[in-house]
Structures are given as structure tokens and as C-alpha cells.
ZAMARGU-4260 file (C-alpha; in steps of 0.2 Angstrom, whole numbers, plus 5000, padded with zeros to 4 digits):
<rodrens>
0) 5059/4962/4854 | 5063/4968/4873 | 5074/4958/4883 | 5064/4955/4897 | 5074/4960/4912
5) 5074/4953/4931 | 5063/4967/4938 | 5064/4971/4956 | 5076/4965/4969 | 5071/4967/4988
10) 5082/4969/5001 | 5078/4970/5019 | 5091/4974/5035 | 5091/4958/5046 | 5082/4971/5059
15) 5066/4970/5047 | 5070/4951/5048 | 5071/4952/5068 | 5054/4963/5070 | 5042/4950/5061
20) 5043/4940/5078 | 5039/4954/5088 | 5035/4971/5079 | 5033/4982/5096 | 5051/4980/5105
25) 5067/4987/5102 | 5071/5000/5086 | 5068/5016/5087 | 5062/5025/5102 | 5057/5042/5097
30) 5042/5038/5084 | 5026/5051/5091 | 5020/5067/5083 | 5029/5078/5097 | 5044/5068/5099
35) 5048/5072/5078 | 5042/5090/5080 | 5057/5093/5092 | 5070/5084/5081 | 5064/5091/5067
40) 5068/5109/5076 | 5085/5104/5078 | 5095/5110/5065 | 5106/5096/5065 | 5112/5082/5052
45) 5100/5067/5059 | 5086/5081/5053 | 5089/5081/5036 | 5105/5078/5025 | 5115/5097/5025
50) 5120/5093/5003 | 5104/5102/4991 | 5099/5119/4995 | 5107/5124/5011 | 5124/5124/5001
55) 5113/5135/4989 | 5103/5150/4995 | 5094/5153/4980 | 5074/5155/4979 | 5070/5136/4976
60) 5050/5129/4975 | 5051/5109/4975 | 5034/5103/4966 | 5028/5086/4974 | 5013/5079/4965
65) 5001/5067/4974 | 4984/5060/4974 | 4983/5062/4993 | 4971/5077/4995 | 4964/5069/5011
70) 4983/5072/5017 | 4985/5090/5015 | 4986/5096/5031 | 4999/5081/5036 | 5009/5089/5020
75) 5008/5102/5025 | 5015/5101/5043 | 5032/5093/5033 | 5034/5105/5021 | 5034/5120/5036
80) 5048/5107/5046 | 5060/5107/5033 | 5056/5127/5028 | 5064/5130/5047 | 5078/5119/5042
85) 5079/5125/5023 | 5070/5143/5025 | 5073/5146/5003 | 5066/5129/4999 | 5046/5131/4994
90) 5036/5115/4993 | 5022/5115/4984 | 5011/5100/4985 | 5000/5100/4969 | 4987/5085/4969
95) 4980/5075/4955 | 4967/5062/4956 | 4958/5066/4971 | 4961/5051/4981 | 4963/5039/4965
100) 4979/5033/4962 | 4975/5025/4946 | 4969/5042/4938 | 4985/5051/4947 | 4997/5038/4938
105) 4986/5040/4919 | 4988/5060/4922 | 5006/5061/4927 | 5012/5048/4915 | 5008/5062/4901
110) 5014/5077/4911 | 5033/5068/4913 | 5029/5063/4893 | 5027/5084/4889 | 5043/5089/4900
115) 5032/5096/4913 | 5043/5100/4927 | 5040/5089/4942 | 5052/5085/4956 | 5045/5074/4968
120) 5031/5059/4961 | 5022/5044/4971 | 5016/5026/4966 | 5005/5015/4977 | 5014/5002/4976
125) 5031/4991/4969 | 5023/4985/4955 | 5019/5005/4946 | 5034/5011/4953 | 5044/4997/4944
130) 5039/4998/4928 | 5040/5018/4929 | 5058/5017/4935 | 5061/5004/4921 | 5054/5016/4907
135) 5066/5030/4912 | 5053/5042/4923 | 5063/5045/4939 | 5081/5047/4943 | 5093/5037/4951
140) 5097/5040/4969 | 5113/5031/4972 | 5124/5045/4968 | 5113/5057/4979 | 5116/5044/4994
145) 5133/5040/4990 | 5136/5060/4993 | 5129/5062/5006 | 5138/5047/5014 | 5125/5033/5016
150) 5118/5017/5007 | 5099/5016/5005 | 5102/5000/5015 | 5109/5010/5032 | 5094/5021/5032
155) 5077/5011/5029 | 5071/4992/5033 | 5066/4988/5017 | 5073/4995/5000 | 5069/4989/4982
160) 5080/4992/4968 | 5078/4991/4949 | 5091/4982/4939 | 5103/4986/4956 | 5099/5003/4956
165) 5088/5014/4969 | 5074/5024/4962 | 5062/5027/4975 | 5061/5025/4992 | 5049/5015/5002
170) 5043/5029/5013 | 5026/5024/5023 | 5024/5006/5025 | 5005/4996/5023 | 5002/4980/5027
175) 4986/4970/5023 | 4971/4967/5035 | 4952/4966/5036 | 4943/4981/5043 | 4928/4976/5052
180) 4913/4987/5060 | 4913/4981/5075 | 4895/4987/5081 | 4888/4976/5065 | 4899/4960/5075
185) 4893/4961/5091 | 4873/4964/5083 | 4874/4947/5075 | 4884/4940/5089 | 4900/4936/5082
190) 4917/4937/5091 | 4933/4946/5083 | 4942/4932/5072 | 4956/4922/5079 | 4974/4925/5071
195) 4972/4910/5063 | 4954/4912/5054 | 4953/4905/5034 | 4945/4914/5020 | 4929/4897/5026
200) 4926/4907/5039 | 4926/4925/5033 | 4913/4918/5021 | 4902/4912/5035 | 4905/4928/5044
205) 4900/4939/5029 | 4884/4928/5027 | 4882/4930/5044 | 4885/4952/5044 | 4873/4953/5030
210) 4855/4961/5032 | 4843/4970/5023 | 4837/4968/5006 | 4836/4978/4988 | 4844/4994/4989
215) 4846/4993/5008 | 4856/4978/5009 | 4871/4978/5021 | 4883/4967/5015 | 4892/4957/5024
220) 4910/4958/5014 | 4915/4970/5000 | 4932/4968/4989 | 4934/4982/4977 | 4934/4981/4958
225) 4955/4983/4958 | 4957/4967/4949 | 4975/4962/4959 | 4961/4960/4975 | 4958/4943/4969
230) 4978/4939/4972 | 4972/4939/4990 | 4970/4919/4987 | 4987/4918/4980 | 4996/4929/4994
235) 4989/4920/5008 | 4997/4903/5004 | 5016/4907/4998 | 5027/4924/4998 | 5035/4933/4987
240) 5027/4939/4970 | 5009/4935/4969 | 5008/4936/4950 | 5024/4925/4947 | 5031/4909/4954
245) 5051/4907/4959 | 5052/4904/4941 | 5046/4918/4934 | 5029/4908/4926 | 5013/4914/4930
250) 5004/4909/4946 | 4986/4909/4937 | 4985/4891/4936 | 4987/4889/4957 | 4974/4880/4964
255) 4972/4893/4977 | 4967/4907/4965 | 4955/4896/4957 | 4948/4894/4973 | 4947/4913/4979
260) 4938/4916/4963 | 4925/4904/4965 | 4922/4909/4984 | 4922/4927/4978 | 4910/4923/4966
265) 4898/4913/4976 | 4895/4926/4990 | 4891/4939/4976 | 4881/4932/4966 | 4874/4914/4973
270) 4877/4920/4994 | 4874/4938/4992 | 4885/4941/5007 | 4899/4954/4997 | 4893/4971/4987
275) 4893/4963/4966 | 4906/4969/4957 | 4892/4975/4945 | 4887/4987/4957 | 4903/4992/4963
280) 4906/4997/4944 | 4892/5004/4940 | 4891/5015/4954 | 4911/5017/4953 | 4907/5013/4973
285) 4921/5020/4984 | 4927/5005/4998 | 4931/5020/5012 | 4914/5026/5009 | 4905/5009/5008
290) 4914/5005/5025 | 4913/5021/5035 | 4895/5025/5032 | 4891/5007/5037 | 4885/5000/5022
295) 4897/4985/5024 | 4904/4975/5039 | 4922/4968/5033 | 4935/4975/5022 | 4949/4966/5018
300) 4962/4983/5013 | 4978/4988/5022 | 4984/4997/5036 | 4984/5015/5025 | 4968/5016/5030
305) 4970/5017/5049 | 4971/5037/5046 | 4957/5038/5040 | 4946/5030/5055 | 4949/5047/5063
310) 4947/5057/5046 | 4933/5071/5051 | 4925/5067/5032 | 4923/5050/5037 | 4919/5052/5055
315) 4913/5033/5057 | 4898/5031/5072 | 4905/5013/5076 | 4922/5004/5082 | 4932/4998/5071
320) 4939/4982/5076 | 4953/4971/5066 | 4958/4954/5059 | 4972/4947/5047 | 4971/4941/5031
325) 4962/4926/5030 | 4971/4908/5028 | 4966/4894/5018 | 4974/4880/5032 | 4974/4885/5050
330) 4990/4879/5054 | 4997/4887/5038 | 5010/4901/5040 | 5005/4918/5044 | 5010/4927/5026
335) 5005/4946/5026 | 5006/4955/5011 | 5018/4971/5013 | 5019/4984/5002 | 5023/5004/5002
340) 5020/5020/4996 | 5035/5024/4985 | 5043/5040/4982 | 5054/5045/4969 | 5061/5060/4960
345) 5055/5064/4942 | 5065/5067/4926 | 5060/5081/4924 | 5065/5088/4939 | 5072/5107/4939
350) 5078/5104/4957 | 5086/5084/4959 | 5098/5088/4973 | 5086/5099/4983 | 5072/5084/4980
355) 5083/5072/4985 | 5087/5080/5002 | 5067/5087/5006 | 5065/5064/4999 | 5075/5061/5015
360) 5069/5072/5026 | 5049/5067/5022 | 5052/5048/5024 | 5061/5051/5039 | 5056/5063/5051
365) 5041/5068/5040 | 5031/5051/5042 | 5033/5055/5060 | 5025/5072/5061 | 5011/5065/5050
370) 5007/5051/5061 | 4999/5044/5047 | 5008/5028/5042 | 5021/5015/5048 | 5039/5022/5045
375) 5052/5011/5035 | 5064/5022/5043 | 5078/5010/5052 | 5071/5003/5067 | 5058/5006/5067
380) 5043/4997/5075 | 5027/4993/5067 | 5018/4996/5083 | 5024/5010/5089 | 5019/5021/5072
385) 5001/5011/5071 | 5001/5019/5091 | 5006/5034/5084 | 4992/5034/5068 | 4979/5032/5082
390) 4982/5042/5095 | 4970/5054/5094 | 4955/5042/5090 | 4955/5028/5100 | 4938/5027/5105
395) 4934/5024/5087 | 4947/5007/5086 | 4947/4990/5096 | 4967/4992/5101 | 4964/4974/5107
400) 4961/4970/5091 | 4972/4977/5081 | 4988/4975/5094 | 4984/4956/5093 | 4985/4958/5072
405) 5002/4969/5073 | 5011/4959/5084 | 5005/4941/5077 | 5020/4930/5082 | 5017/4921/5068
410) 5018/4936/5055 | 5029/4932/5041 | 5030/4948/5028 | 5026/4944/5009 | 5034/4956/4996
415) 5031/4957/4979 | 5049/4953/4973 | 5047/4952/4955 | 5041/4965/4944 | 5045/4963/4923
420) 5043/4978/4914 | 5025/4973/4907 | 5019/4972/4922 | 5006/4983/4919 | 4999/4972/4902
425) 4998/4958/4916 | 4990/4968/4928 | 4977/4974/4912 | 4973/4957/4909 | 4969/4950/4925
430) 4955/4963/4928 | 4947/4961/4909 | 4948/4942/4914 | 4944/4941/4931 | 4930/4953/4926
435) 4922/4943/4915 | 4920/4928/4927 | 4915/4937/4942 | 4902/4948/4929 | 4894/4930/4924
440) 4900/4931/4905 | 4912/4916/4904 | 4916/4900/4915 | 4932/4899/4929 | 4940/4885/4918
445) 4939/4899/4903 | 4946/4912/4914 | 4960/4902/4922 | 4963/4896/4903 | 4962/4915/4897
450) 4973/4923/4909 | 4988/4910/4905 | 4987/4909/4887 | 4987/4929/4889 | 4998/4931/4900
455) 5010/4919/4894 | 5009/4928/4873 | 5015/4943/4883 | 5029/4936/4891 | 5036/4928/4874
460) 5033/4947/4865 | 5045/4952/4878 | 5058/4940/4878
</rodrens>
């Protein structure tokens, strides 16, 4: 049997605590696209760390794996920075899962398993990064920043460690939010929600959105077939883990995920306001598609998508406007879920001091000249990178909108601060469940049942 160990331990600078009241003040002043290009040209230490390769002059060629292909060019951009700073360092960005992060973390699972050399990897979010640390599949950093002179908590905001070790690095923030198409809002005469908006009235809003029939049905909402979407009942009434209380016991048995279900459930199959889960399945439906080629009006997602507004492939004809995460109560508190791409280096890395150093370099300055995603990078501001991601598409976004959702004084972020190295068996049982009932095959009371008897045999196999 496997000791189950505490998983995941959060730790956020009292800065981070400090921008939740107001996230567009103060921190860091130099956050646009121009602004990083010039102190990336300076070949100074705040540009990158000087340990790795510069004390080496030797040929190097770093291998980053992603899933990002819609971020090559962005890549790109920060791998020819640091080849100004580091003119022998080569990265090469190979992708895997063309846009799936699901089929990314299957494939390069069994690279690391053959030895395949790899030096930088990617997960999307604690949880798989977690359970990959746990398992051995990325180095440890502590040495690399006790080297160069740093702790992980003087560089970023928001640093999780693994059994009080750093594996990865949170480098591009995502918070969630519900994209909405604003052209579909004004047709049927609806304003943009208020701050405090509950999951009640995104279901009278999706009734509302939806038009058509058959085929040509425009849905009003759309949640995507991932099954930790329904969580979204749990995350918006307590922080902290969404899959375990304080306690460490499941939180299937919350009323609150009970009642997501049976909301979810309703406006697929009884309202027919949201896309069925059995078509998303069957036509393995992509959500940016469904929502950029205006076959839905809400999706509740995160802020990684705000790129992609302006993303030629996508080139939405409509405004996309924003709201929150829904609340159950009104006056309850403004819990956001807040997660990150993490970045880590693999085992099998031919290269660890030189992937370390291009690590620090691409979640500093490099989320910058991407102007892609919200930096974790100390100080900064949530607002002042979601200015940056826009800047050249504002046309296509209700600033209004989404300035009002950023800067919510009420925002309180929610981290998922417990992950146990069987995360992924919970994670696989929630969707076979969750499945089931939203797919009509069993009741809610024999899912809720299901899910904790499950759940709970795979907690005492790991104890």
C-alpha cells in the first residue's frame, strides 16, 4: 500500500493577498509587448539568470514540448529573446496534441517512460502537474534557485510545492469567467450580468440565448465534456480544493454539487438551453470552435482564452463581452477559481541547468513578449497583462465588461490546495460518473452514491 501523502502546498506573497482588492494598481510597471522587448535587449541579470549556458559556450538545443500549436508564433518570439542573450542556446519547441492537453499529457507520459530526452514539459493545471512531480517526472528546482540566489517565493506571486519541494513554476496565470457573444445578448435584449449574478440566472439567460431548432440550434450555454467542469457548483461556494474538504474527504456529497448537476442536467435535456453532452461527445465538439463560430452564446471557461478572441483562425464577427463565475447566493463571497499553466523540467533532461535558466527567462520576461497570458511574475497586475492580451483587438471585446470582472472588489482567488497522488483515478471517476447521469443512464442519488463509494475505496487503497 502507498502512504498517501499531503500533496500540494500553496503559497502566495502577501502582494498576491493585496491585488485581490484591486488587481490594476501598484506591482509592476513595465508589463507590454514593447516594454519587455527592450528589457529583454538588455543583457543584464533582471533579463535572465547569468548560471546555465552563458558559463558554457557549447552548442546547446533545449527541447520544449507543448500542446500550444496556436502559440507558435509567441514561442517563437521568446525563443529568439533569449538567443540574443544566450546566442549557443537552440530552443526547439516541438508540439504534441494540437491544442489537446489531455492527448499531450497520454503522449508525453510514455516519451519520459522510454528516456526520451526532453527538457522543458507543461501541464494545464495543479492537479496534472502534481501527480507528475509526485511520480518522479520532473526535477527539482530548489537547487537551481538556491544557485542562482533566489527562493521561488521572491520571484512569483503564487508558487505550489510538492511535499515542500518546487517542481514547476506557475508561469501564465487563468482565472475562470463566462465568455459571452455579445451580439447574441443585445438580439434577445439581455444586459451584461451583474458581479453578483447566480448560476439562477445564467439558466434563465441560456433559455433566453437559445434559438433555432434541429441541427440549427444555437444554444444558449455550453459546458465542455471535461468532467471537473461540473466542480463549477462546488468552486463557486467555498475555496480551496474543489475535489476535497479541509479534511481531506470528498466533497461529492455537497449539496451544491448536487445541485449543479441537476441544473446542468435540466438545460440539456428537459430546457434544451446548453449543447448535450451526447453531442458534444459524439462530435468530439471543440468549445473555442462552438463559441467563436457563433453556435453558442455563453461559455463559462477562463481567461486563457482571451488570446484567442484575436486569433486570425478564429476571427469571431461579434463582441465578446464578460461576466464571472456564477454564485449560488447573491450576497455570497466572490470566489474565483485560479489556476495556471505550469512548467517544469523533465527527467530526462540532457540540459537541466540551461532549462532551468531559459524556465526563468520564459516565465518572466517571456509571458510579456507574448502578451498572451497574466504573468505570475512578482507584482504583477491582473489587469495590466489582460490590457496587454488585448491590445491589438479591442474592437472585438467589451473592455467595460471585462475591466468590471478583473477588478471585482469582491474577488477572492480559490486554489486548488490539495492534490493526493491519485488524483487522476478521482478525476477518472468523476467523469465515468458524472457521465452517466448527465447521459440519462442512472439517477443523481446513484451518481452522488457512486462517486463517494468510489472515490472513498480509492482513498483506503492508498492509505
Amino acid at each position: 500500500m502507498r502512504k498517501m501523502r499531503r500533496g500540494l502546498s500553496l503559497v502566495m506573497a502577501s502582494v498576491m493577498a493585496a491585488s485581490l482588492a484591486g488587481c490594476s494598481g501598484g506591482g509592476k510597471t513595465e508589463t507590454s509587448a514593447a516594454a519587455a522587448e527592450t528589457k529583454a535587449a538588455e543583457t543584464t541579470a533582471e533579463a535572465g539568470t547569468t548560471q546555465g549556458a552563458e558559463d558554457n559556450q557549447e552548442e546547446i538545443t533545449l527541447r520544449f514540448v507543448s500542446w500550444q500549436t496556436n502559440h507558435d508564433a509567441g514561442n517563437q518570439k521568446v525563443a529568439e529573446a533569449y538567443k540574443k542573450l544566450h546566442p549557443n542556446v537552440t530552443v526547439q519547441f516541438d508540439y504534441v496534441g494540437d491544442m489537446n492537453s489531455s492527448d499531450y499529457l497520454t503522449k508525453t507520459d510514455i516519451m519520459l517512460m522510454g528516456g526520451e530526452p526532453i527538457d522543458i514539459l507543461m501541464t494545464a493545471n495543479y492537479a496534472q502537474y502534481t501527480v507528475r512531480a509526485m511520480s518522479g517526472s520532473y526535477l527539482p528546482l530548489d537547487d537551481f534557485m538556491k544557485e542562482e540566489g533566489i527562493t521561488a517565493e521572491d520571484a512569483y506571486n503564487v508558487i505550489l510545492k510538492v511535499n515542500d519541494q518546487t517542481y514547476g513554476i506557475p508561469g501564465e496565470m487563468k482565472y475562470n469567467l463566462v465568455l459571452i457573444n455579445k451580439n447574441m445578448l443585445d438580439e434577445a435584449g439581455l444586459e451584461v450580468p451583474a458581479l453578483d449574478w447566480t448560476w439562477d440566472d445564467y439558466h434563465e439567460y441560456a433559455k433566453k440565448l437559445t434559438s433555432g431548432s434541429g441541427a440549427d440550434t444555437k444554444y444558449g450555454s455550453y459546458f465542455h465534456s471535461w468532467g471537473n467542469c461540473n466542480l463549477w457548483g462546488i468552486s463557486s461556494s467555498k475555496d480551496g480544493s474543489t475535489y476535497f474538504n479541509d479534511d481531506e474527504t470528498l466533497t461529492f456529497d455537497n449539496p451544491d454539487f448536487a445541485k449543479f448537476l441537476q441544473m446542468r442536467y435540466d438545460m440539456e435535456n428537459v430546457d434544451h438551453c446548453s449543447t448535450p453532452l451526447a453531442d458534444v461527445k459524439a462530435l468530439n465538439m471543440n468549445y473555442r470552435d462552438q463559441f467563436f463560430n457563433g453556435n453558442i452564446a455563453m461559455l463559462p471557461m477562463g481567461t486563457f482564452m482571451l488570446s484567442d478572441i484575436g486569433n486570425e483562425k478564429y476571427s469571431p464577427d461579434f463582441v465578446t463581452t464578460f461576466a464571472r463565475q456564477p454564485l449560488w447566493d447573491k450576497d455570497g463571497k466572490h470566489y474565483n477559481v485560479a489556476g495556471a499553466t505550469m512548467f517544469a523540467i523533465a527527467k530526462t533532461s540532457e540540459h537541466p541547468k540551461e532549462a532551468y535558466d531559459f524556465l526563468r527567462f520564459w516565465t518572466t520576461e517571456g509571458v510579456n513578449l507574448k502578451g498572451m497570458f497574466i504573468s505570475n511574475e512578482k507584482g504583477a497586475s491582473k489587469m495590466d497583462s489582460v490590457n496587454q492580451i488585448i491590445n491589438g483587438f479591442k474592437d472585438k471585446v467589451d473592455v467595460e465588461a471585462l475591466t468590471k470582472v478583473m477588478e471585482d472588489p469582491d474577488w477572492v482567488d480559490s486554489f486548488e490546495t490539495y492534490t493526493p497522488e491519485y488524483q487522476s483515478e478521482i478525476d477518472s471517476i468523476l467523469t465515468e460518473e458524472t457521465d452517466k447521469y448527465l447521459l440519462g443512464s442512472q439517477s443523481l442519488d446513484d451518481t452522488i452514491k457512486n462517486l463517494m463509494d468510489r472515490g472513498n475505496e480509492v482513498i483506503e487503497e492508498n492509505k
